[in-house]
Backbone bond lengths (Angstrom), bond angles and torsions (degrees), N, CA, C in turn:
res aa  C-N    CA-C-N  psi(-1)  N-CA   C-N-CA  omega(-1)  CA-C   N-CA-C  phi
1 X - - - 1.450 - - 1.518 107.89 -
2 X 1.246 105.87 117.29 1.596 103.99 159.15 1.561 120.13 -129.62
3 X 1.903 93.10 139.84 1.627 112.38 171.17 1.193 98.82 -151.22
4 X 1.772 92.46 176.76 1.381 87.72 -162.57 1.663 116.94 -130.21
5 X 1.206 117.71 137.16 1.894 133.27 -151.02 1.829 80.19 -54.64
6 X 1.370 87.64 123.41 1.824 104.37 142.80 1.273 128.09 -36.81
7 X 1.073 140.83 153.98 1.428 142.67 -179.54 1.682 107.85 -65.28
8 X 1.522 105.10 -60.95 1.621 114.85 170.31 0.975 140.72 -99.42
9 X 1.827 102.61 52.19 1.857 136.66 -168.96 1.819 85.66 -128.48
10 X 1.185 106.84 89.70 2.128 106.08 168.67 1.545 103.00 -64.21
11 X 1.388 87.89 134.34 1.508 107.33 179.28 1.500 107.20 -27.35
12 X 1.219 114.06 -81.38 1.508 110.56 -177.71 1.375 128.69 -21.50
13 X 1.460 101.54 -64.21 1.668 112.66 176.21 2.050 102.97 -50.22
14 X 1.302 104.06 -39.92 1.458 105.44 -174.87 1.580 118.21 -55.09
15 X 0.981 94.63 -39.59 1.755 117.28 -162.09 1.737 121.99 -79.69
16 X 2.197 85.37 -26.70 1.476 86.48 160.54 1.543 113.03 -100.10
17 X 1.052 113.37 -7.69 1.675 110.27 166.13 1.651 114.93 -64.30
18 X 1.274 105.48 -28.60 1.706 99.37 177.42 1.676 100.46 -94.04
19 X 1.020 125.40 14.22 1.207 103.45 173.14 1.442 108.13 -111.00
20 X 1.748 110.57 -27.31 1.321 96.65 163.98 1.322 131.47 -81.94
21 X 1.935 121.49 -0.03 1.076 123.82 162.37 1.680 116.16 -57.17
22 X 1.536 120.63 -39.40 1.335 148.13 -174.36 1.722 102.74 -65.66
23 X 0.930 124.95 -53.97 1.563 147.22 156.44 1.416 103.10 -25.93
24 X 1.500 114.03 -96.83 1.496 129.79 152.46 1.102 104.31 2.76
25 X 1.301 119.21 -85.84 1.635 122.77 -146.18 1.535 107.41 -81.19
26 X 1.607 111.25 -29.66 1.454 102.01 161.24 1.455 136.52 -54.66
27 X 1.646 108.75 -21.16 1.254 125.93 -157.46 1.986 88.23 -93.52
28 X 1.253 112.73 -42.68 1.446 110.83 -163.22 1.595 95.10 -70.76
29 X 1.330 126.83 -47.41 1.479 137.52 166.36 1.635 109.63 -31.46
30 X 1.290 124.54 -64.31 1.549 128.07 172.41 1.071 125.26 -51.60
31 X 1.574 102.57 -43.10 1.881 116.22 176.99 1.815 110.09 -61.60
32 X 1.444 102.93 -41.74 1.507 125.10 173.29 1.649 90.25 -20.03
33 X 1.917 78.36 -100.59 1.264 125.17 178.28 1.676 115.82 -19.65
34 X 1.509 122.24 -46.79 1.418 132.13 162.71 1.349 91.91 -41.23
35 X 1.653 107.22 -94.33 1.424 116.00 -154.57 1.748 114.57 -34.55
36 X 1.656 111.82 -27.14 1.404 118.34 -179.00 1.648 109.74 -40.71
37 X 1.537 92.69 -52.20 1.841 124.69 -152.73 1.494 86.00 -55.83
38 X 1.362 105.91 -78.57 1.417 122.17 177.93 1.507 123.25 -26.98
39 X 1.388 121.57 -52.86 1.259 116.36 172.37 1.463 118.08 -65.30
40 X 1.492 109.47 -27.91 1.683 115.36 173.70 0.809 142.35 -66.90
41 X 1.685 108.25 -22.03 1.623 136.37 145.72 1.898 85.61 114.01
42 X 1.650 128.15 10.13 1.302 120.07 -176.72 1.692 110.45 -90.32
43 X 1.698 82.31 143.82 1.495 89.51 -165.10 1.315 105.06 -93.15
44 X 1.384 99.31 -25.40 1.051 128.28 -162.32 1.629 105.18 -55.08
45 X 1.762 115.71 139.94 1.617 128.97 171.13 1.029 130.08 -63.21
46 X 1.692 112.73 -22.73 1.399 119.08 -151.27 1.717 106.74 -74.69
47 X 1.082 90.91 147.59 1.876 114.38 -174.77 1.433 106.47 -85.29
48 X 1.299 115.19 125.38 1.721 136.00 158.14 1.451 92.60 -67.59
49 X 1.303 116.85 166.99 1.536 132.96 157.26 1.541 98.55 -62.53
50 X 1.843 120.78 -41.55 1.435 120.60 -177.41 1.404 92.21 -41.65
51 X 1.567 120.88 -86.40 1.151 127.38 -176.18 1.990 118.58 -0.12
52 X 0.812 102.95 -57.37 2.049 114.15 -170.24 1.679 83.76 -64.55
53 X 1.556 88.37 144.37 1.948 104.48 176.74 2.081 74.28 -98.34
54 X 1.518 84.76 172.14 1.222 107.85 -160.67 2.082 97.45 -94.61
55 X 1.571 113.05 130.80 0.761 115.72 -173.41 1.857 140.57 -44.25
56 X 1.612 112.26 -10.65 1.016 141.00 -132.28 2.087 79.91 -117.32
57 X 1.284 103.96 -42.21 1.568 116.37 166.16 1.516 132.18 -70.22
58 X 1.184 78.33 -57.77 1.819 86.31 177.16 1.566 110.81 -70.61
59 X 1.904 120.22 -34.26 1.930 88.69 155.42 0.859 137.53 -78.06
60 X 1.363 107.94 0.86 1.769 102.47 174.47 1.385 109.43 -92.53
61 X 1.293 129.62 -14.96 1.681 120.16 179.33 1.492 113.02 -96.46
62 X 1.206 126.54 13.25 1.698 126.47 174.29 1.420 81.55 -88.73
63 X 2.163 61.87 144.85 1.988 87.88 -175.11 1.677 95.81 -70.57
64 X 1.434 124.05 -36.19 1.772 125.79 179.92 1.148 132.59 -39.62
């Protein structure tokens, strides 16, 4: 997704708004992806590439 920071949105505040947009959409993506499993009748764990949040997310949400 791209838009673009308001004039009187400071970087910072901006930067964590796109990361919890990134967050968000990873989370609705997994839930997806659940409900997929579920309707497929798989019990099964195994990970799609869908499955993986996108790298650009997952460093910005470690607590480290």
């Amino acid at each position: 997704m791209v838009c673009n920071k308001p004039e009187h949105i400071e970087e910072k505040i901006w930067d964590q708004h796109l990361r919890w947009l990134d967050l968000v959409s990873n989370e609705c993506k997994s839930n997806q992806l659940k409900r997929e499993r579920e309707r497929r009748g798989d019990g099964a764990r195994e990970r799609s590439p869908k499955d993986v949040a996108r790298p650009s997310a997952q460093a910005n949400n470690h607590p480290g």
